[in-house]
C-alpha positions as CSV (number, residue, x, y, z in Angstrom):
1,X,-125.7,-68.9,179.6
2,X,-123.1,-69.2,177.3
3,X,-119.2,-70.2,178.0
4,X,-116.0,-68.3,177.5
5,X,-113.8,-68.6,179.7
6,X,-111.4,-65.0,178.8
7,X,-110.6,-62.3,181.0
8,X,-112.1,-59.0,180.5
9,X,-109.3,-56.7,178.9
10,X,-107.9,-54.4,181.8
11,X,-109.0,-56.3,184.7
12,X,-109.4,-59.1,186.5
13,X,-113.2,-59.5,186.3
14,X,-114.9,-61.4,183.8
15,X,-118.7,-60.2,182.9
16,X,-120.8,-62.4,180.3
17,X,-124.0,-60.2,178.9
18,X,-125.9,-62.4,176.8
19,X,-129.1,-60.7,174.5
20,X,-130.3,-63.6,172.9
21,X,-133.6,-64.7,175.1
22,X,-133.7,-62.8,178.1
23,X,-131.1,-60.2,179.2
24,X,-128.6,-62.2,181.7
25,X,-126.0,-61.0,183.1
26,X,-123.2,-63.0,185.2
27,X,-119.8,-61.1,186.8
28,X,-116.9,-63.5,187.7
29,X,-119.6,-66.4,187.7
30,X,-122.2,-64.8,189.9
31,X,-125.8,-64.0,188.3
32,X,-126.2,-60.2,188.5
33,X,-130.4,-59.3,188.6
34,X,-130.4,-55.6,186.3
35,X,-133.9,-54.9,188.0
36,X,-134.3,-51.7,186.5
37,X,-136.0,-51.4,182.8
38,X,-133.5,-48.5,181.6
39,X,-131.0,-49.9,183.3
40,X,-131.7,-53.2,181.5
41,X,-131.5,-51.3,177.7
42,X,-128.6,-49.0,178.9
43,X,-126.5,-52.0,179.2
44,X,-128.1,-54.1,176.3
45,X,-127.2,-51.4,173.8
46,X,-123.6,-51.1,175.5
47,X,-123.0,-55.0,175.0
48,X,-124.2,-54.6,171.6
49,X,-120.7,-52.9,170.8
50,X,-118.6,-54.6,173.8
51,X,-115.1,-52.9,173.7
52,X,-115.4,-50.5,171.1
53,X,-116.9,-46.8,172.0
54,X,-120.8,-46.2,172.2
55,X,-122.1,-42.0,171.5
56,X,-124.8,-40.6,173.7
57,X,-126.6,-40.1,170.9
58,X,-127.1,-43.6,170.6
59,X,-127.5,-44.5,173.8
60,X,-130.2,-41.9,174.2
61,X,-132.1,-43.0,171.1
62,X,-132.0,-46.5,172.4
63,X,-133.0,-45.7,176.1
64,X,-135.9,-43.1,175.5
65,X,-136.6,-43.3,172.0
66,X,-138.2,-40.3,170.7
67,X,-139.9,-39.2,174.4
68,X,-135.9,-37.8,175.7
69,X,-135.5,-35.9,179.5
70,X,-134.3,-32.2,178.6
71,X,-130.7,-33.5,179.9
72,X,-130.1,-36.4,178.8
73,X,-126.7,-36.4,178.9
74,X,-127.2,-36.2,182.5
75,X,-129.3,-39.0,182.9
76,X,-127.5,-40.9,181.3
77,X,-124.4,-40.2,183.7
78,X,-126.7,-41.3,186.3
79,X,-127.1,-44.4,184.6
80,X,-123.8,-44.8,184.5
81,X,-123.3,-44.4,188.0
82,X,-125.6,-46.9,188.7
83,X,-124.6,-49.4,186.7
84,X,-120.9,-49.2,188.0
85,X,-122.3,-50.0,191.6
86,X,-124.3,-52.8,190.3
87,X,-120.9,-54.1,188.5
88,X,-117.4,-52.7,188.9
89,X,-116.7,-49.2,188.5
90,X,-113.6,-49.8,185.6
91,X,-116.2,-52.2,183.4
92,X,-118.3,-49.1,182.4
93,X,-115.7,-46.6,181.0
94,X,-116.1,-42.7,180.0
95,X,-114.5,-41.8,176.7
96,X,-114.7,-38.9,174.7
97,X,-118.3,-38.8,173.5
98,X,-119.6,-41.7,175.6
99,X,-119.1,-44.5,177.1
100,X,-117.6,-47.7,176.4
101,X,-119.0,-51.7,177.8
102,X,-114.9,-52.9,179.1
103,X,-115.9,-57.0,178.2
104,X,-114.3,-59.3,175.6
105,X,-116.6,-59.0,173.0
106,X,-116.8,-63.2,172.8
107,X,-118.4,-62.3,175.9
108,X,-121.6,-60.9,174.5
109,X,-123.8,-63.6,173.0
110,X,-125.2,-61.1,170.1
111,X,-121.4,-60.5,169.5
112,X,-120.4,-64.1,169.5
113,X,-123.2,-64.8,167.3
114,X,-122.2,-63.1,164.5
115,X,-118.5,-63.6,164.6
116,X,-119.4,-67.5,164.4
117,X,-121.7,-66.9,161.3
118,X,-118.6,-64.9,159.8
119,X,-116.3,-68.1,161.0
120,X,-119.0,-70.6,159.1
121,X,-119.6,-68.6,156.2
122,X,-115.5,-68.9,155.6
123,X,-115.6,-72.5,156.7
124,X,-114.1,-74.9,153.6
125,X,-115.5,-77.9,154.7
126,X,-119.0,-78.5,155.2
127,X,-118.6,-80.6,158.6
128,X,-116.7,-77.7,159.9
129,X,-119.1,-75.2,158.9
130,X,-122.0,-77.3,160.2
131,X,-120.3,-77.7,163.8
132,X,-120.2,-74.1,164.0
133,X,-123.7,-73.4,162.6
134,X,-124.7,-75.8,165.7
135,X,-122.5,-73.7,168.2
136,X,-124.0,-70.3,167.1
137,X,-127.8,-71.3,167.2
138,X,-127.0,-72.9,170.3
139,X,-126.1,-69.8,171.9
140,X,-130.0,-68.3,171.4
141,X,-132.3,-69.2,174.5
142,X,-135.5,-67.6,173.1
143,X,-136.6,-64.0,171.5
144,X,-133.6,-61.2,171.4
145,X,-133.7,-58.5,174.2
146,X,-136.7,-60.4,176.1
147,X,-138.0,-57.9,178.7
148,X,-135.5,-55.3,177.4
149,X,-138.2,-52.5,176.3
150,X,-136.8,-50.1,173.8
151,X,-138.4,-49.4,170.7
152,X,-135.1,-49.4,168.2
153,X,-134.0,-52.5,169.6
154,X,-137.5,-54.0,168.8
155,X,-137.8,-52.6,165.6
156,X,-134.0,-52.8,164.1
157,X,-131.7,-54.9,166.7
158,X,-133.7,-57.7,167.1
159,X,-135.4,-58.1,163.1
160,X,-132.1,-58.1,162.3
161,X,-130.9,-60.6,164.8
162,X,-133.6,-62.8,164.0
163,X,-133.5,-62.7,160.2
164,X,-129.8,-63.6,161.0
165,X,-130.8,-66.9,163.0
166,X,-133.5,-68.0,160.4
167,X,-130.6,-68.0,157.7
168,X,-128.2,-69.9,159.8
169,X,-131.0,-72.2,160.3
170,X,-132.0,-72.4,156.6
171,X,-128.3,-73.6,156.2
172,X,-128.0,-75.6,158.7
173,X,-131.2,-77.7,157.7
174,X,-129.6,-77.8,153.9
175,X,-126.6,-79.4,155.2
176,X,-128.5,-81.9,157.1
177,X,-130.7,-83.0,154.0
178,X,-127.4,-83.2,151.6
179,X,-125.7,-85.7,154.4
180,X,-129.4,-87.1,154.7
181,X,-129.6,-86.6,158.1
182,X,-133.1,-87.1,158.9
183,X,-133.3,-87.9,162.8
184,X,-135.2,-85.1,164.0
185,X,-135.3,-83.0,161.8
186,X,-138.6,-83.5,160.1
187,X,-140.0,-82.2,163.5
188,X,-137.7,-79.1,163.0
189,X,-139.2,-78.4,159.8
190,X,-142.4,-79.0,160.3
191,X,-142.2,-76.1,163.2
192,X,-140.9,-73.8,160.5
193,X,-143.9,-74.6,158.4
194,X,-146.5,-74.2,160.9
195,X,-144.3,-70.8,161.9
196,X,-143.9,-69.5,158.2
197,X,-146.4,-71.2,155.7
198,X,-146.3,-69.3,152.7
199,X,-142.6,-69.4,152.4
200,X,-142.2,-72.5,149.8
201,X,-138.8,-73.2,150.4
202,X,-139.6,-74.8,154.2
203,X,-142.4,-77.3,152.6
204,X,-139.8,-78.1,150.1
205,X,-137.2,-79.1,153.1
206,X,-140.4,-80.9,154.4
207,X,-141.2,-82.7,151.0
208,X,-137.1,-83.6,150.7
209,X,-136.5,-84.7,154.5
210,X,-139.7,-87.2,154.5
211,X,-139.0,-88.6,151.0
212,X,-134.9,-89.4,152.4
213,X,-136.5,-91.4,155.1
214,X,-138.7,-93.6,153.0
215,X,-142.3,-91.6,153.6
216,X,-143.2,-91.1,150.3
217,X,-146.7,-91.0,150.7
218,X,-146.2,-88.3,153.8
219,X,-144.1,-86.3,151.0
220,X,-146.5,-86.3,148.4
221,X,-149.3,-85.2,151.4
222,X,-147.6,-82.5,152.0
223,X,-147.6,-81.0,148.6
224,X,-150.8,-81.6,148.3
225,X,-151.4,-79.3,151.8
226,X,-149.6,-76.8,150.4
227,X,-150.8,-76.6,147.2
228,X,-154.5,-75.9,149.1
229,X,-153.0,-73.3,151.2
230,X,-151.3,-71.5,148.5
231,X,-154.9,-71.4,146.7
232,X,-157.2,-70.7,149.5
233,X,-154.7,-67.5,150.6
234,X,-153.5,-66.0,147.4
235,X,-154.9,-67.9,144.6
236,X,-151.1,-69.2,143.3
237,X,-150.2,-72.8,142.7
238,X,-146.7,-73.6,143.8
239,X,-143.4,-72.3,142.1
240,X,-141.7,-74.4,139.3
241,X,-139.2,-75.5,141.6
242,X,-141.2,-77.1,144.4
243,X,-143.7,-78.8,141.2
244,X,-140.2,-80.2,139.8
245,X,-140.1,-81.7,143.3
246,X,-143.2,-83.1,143.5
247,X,-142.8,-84.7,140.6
248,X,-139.4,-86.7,141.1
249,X,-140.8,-88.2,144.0
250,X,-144.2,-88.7,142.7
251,X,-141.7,-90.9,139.8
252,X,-140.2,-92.3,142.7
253,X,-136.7,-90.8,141.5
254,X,-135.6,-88.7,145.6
255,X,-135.0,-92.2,146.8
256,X,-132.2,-92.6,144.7
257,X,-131.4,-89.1,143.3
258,X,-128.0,-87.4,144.8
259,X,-129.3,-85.0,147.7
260,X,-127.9,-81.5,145.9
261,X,-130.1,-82.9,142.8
262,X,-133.5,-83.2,144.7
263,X,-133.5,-79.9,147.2
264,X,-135.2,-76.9,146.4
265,X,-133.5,-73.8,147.0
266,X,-135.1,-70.9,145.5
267,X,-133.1,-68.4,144.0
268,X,-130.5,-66.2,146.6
269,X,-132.6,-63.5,147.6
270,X,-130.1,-60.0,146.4
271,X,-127.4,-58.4,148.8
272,X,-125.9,-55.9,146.9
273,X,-124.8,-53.6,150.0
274,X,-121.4,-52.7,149.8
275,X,-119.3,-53.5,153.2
276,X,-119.8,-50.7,155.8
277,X,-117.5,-48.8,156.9
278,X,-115.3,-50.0,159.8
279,X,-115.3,-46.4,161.7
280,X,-118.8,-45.0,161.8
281,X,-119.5,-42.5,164.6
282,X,-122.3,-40.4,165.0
283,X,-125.5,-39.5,163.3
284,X,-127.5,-40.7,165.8
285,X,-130.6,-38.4,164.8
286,X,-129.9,-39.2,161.0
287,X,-130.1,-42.8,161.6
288,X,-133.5,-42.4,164.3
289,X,-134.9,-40.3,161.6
290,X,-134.4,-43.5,158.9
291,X,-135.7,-45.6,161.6
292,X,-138.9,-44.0,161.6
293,X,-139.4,-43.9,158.1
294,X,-139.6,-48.3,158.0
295,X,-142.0,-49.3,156.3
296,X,-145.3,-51.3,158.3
297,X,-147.5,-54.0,157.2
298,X,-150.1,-51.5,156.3
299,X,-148.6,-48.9,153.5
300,X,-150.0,-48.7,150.3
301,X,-146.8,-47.2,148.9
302,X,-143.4,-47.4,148.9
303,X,-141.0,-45.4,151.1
304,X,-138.6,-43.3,149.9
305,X,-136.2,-41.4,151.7
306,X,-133.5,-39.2,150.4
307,X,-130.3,-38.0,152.1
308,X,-129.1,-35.0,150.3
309,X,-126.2,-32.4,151.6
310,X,-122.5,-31.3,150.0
311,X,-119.8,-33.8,148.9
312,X,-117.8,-35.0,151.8
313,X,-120.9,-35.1,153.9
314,X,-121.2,-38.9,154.7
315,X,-124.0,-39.8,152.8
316,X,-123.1,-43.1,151.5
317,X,-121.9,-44.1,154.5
318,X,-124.6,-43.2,156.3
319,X,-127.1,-45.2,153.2
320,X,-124.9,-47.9,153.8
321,X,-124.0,-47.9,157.3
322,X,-128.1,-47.9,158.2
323,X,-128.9,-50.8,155.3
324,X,-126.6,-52.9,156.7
325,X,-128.6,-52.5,160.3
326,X,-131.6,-53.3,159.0
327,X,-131.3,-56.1,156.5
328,X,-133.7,-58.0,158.7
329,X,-136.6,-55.6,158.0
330,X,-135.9,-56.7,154.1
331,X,-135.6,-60.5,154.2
332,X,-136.8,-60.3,149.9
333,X,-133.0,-58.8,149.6
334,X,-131.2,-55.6,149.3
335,X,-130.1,-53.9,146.1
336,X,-127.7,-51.5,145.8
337,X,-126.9,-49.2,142.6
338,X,-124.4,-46.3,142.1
339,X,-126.1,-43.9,140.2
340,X,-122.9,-41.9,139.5
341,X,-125.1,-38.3,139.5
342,X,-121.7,-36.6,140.5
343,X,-119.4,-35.4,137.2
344,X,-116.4,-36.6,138.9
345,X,-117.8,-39.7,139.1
346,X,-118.2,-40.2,135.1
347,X,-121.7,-40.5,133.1
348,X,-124.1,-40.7,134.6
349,X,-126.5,-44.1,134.7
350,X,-129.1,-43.9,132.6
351,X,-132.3,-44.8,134.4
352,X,-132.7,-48.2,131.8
353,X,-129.6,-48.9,132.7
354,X,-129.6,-48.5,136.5
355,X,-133.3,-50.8,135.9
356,X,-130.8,-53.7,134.6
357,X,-128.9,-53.5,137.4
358,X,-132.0,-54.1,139.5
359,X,-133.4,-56.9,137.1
360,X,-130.0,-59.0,136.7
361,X,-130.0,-59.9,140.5
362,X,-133.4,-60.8,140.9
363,X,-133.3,-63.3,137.8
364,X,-133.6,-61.9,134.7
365,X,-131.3,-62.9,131.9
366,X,-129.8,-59.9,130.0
367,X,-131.1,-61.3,126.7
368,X,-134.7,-61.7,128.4
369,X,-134.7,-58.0,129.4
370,X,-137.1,-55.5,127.3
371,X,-135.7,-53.1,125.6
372,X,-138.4,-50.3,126.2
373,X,-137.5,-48.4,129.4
374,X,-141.4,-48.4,130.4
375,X,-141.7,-52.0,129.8
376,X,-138.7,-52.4,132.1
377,X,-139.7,-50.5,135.0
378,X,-143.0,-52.4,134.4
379,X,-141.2,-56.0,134.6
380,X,-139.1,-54.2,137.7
381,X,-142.2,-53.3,139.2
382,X,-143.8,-56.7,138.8
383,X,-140.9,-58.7,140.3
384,X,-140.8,-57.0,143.4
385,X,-144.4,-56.6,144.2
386,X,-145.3,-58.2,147.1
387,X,-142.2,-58.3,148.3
388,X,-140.2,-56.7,151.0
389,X,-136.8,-55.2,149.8
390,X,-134.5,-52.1,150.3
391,X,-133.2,-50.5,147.8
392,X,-129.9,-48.4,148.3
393,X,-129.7,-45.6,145.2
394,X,-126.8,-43.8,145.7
395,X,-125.1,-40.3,144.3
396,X,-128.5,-39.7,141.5
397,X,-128.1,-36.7,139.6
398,X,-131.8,-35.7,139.8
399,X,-135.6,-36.5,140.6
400,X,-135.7,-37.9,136.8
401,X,-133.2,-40.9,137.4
402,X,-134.8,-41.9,140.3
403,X,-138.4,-42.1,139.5
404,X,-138.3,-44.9,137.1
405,X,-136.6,-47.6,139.9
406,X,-139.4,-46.5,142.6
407,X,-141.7,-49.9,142.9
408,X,-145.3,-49.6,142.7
409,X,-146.2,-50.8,146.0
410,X,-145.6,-50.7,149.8
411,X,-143.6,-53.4,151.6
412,X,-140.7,-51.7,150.0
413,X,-138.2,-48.8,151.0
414,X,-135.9,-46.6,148.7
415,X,-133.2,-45.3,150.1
416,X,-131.2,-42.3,147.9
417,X,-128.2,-40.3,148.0
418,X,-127.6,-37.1,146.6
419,X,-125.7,-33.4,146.2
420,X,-129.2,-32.3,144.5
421,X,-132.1,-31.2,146.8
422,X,-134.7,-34.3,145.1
423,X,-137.5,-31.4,145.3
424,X,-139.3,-33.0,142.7
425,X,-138.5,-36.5,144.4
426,X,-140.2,-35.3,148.1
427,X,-143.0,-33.1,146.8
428,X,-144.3,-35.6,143.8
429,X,-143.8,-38.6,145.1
430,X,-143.4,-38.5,148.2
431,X,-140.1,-38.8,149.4
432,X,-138.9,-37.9,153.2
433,X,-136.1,-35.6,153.0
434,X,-133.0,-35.5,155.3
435,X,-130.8,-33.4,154.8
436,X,-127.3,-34.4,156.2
437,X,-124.5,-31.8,157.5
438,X,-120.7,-32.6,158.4
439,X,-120.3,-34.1,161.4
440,X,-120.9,-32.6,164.9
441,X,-117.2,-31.6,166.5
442,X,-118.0,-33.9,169.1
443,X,-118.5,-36.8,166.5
444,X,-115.4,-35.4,164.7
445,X,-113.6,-36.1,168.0
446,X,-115.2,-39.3,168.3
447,X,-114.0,-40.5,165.1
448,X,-110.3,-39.6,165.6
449,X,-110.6,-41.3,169.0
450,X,-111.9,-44.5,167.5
451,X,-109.3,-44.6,164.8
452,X,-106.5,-43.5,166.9
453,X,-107.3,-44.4,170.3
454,X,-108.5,-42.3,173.0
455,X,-104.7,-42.1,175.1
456,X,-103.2,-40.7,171.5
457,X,-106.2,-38.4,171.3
458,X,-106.1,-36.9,174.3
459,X,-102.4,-36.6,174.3
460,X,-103.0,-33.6,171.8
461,X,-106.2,-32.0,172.4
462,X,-104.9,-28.9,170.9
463,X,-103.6,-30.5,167.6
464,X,-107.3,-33.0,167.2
465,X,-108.9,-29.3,167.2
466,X,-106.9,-28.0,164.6
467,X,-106.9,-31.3,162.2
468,X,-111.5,-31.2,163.1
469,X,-111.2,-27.5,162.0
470,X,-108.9,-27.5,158.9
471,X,-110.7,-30.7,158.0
472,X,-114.4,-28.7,158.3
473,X,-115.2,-31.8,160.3
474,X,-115.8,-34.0,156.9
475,X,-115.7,-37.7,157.2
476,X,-113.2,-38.3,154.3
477,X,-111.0,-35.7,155.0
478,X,-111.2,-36.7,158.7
479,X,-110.1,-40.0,157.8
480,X,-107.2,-39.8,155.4
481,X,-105.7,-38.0,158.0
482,X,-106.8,-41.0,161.0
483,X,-105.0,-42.7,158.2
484,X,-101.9,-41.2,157.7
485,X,-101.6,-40.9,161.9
486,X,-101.8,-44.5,162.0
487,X,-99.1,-45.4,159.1
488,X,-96.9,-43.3,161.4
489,X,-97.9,-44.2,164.8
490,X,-94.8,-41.9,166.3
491,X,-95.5,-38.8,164.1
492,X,-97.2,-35.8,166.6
493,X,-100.9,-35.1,165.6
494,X,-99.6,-31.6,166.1
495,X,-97.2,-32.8,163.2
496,X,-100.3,-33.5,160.9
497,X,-102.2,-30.8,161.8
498,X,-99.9,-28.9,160.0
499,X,-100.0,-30.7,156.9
500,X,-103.8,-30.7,156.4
């Protein structure tokens, strides 16, 4: 179990979740047993987003999946119910919507996780940022949400966690090798290449870490290992990189070469996403139905979806929102291009151009890119064969801008945004529609109340309905006005409602 010693916000109790191995719970010190397997997921999911608001839309989806009871909101009260007995009635709290997890969230493990990765990524020094690399990986005790059954945690929660632990391993090893600090870590290393052997970059950590502590023969061995993998399982030799390796120790140069000079760090795989945004509430069927369309090991094609509906609807928020969840599911990278389909939003991008964007990030030089739009899309294609990346396409005019930047094969997803149906887009190639609507008035609610704070919300129910009604429940409009409320924190909603 992790530490933190801070008190719960609005009580005296202090209850520690932790995600990262098996679920564990402890309350003021004292182990809590969650015996029950919906119970378990109920809170996991509620611990996920510790102090902030959690929909039942999304606690349904997580609890039952696709296979709901006719009431779920009902059960889920139930749950609730339970819950508080098994912990203290005011740490489980009912908000407009849903429900809300009343912990720190340094409390969580998932939680602490990330902030710490966020805390190292900003780090200046590299001692600093090591220290806390150590105290985030340290917080994982095995797989994430072990013995939690729930489908979306197993397929988004938990890729995504995981991806994030491999990375802040990956850095954590680099570190290591440019101080040369080689106790124990070879043994580290060679777990990851018995765990991932295809992925070059491990044997070149390998190959680096043995020739720092003097095993030059070992070094060279292991090339040679992988060299015969690579050609027994997919008939490649090793990348340039890795061969540039081989050869400076083969020279005899790592012993003396400058650590940064003799790693092997492939090229930064994309991440284009733009930042999510810091309100999103709802869309709990949009987001299951994106879910469902991830790709598996076994498609031949491509997945495309496309998210069509009015302006104002949400859709790149949604795009972007979902991406973001499920960045694990794409370790290759993620790509992001606005297509600027709408007039307001100037010319739209020619589909050589949007290509470039595409091409740039994953290596190639602008004076090495064809000229020829087929001859593009064929180099596009090429690049990302094989490989497993999202692609977020967002406000196309038509079918015909999109179909050029679709990849050739499966292992890839495409995700698009538009005020155009796609027709051509879902019935020639493919594509799964969904069409997106403004929100609910329940999530309308929901999103005031997370911007403004459930007291000021419910201080006014009559003025929220006007401002969700004059607003037709749109997420911009909705929040220029959550805006304006909070620049004027003493100004009536019933004020505002007035102006909208």
């Amino acid at each position: 179990m992790f530490a933190e010693e801070v008190a719960t916000e609005g009580s005296g109790s202090r209850l520690i979740v932790g995600v990262l191995g098996p679920l564990v719970v402890s309350l003021d010190g004292h182990a809590v047993p969650v015996r029950s397997p919906r119970l378990r997921t109920f809170l996991a999911v509620l611990a996920l987003s510790a102090g902030g608001p959690v929909l039942y839309d999304r606690l349904a989806t997580v609890v039952w999946g696709d296979d709901q009871p006719k009431d779920a909101r009902r059960a889920l009260q139930l749950y609730v119910t339970r819950l508080r007995q098994l912990l203290k009635a005011e740490l489980i709290r009912t908000v407009p919507g849903g429900y809300v997890l009343a912990t720190r969230p340094e409390l969580v493990d998932a939680v602490r996780f990330g902030r710490l990765l966020d805390a190292a990524a900003r780090a200046a020094d590299t001692k600093v940022e090591r220290m806390t690399l150590v105290e985030a990986l340290a917080l994982w005790r095995g797989e994430p949400f072990d013995g939690v059954r729930s489908a979306w945690l197993e397929s988004v929660e938990a890729p995504h966690l995981s991806a994030l632990r491999l990375a802040a391993l990956e850095r954590r090893i680099e570190l290591d090798l440019t101080a040369r600090r080689t106790g124990g870590l070879i043994a580290e290393i060679e777990d990851l290449t018995a765990r991932y052997p295809l992925r070059e970059q491990y044997w070149g950590y390998l190959m680096t870490a043995l020739a720092y502590a003097g095993r030059r023969a070992d070094a060279l061995g292991t090339y040679q290992r992988l060299y015969r993998l690579l050609a027994e399982e997919l008939g490649i030799e090793p990348g340039r990189p890795l061969r540039e390796l081989h050869r400076r120790i083969l020279d005899g140069e790592a012993a003396s070469d400058a650590p940064a000079e003799i790693q092997v760090p492939g090229p930064p795989a994309p991440r284009q996403l733009p930042a999510t945004v810091n309100h999103f509430v709802g869309r709990g069927g949009a987001l299951a139905r994106l879910d469902a369309c991830l790709p598996t090991a076994g498609d031949a094609a491509p997945v495309a979806v496309t998210i069509t509906g009015a302006a104002g609807t949400g859709k790149t928020a949604l795009a972007v929102h979902w991406a973001h969840r499920v960045t694990g599911r794409f370790p290759d990278g993620q790509l992001y291009v606005n297509l600027r389909g709408s007039a307001a939003a100037g010319p739209p991008l020619l589909p050589a151009d949007a290509i470039r964007h595409c091409l740039n990030p994953l290596g190639i030089a602008p004076h090495h890119l064809p000229a020829d739009l087929d001859a593009r899309a064929g180099l596009y294609r090429t690049l990302v064969a094989g490989k497993r990346i999202l692609l977020v396409l967002d406000d196309a005019r038509d079918s015909h801008q999109i179909r050029p930047l679709l990849p050739g094969a499966g292992g890839c997803m495409v995700v698009v945004t538009s005020r155009d149906e796609l027709a051509g887009l879902v019935a020639y190639d493919g594509a799964q529609p969904l069409e997106l609507d403004v929100l609910t008035a329940q999530e309308a609610v929901w999103l005031l109340t997370v911007r403004l704070g459930p007291e000021r919300v419910a201080a006014e129910p009559e003025a929220v309905r006007e401002i969700v009604e004059h607003c037709g429940r749109r997420p911009p409009a909705l929040n220029a006005v959550a805006a304006r409320a909070v620049r004027h924190p003493a100004l009536p909603l019933a004020a505002l409602a007035g102006q909208v």
